[in-house]
C-alpha positions as CSV (number, residue, x, y, z in Angstrom):
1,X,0.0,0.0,0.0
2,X,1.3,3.4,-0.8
3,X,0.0,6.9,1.2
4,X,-0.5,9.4,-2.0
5,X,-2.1,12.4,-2.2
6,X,-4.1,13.4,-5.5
7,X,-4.1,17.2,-6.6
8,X,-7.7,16.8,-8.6
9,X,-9.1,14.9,-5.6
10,X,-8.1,17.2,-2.6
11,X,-7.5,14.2,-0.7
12,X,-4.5,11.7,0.5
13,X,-5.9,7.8,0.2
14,X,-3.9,4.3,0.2
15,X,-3.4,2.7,-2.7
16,X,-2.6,-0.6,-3.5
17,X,0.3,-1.8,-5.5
18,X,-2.0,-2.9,-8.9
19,X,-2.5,1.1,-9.2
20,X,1.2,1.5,-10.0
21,X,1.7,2.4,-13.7
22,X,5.6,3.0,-13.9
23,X,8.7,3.1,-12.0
24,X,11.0,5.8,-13.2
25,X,14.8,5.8,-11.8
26,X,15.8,9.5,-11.8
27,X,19.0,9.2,-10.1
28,X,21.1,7.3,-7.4
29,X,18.3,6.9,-4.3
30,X,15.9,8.6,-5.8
31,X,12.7,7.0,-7.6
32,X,9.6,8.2,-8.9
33,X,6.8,6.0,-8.6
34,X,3.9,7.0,-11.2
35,X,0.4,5.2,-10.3
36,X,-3.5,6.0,-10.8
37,X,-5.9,7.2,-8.1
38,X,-9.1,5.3,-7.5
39,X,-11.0,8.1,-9.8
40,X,-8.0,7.6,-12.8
41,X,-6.1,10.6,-11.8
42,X,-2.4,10.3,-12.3
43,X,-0.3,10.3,-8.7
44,X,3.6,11.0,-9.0
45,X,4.9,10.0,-5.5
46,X,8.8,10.0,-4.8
47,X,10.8,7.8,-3.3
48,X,14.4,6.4,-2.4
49,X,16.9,6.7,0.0
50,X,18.3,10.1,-1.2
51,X,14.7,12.0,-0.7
52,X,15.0,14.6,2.1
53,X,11.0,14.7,2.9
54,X,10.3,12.3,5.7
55,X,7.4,9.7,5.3
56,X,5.9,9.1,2.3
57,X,6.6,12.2,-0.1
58,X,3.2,13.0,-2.6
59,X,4.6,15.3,-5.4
């Protein structure tokens, strides 16, 4: 389950992992997970070891 927050929904929600779309490495530690709210809104949510926002970081 991921904590997101989606921009055209106003809201933060869980998602499972069968709403992941893509995985996109942008650098050493630092990943960008792209995945689909429950209404079909693309989330962008970043993540990796290198990410200086504690928890999980919504974008």
């Amino acid at each position: 389950m991921f904590l997101v927050f989606c921009d055209e929904c106003d809201r933060r929600m869980l998602l499972p992992a069968n709403h992941v779309r893509a995985l996109h490495n942008l650098a050493p530690g630092v990943i960008a997970v792209e995945m689909t709210c429950y209404e079909g809104h693309v989330v962008l949510m970043m993540s990796g070891s290198d990410i200086d926002i504690p928890g999980p970081a919504p974008v």
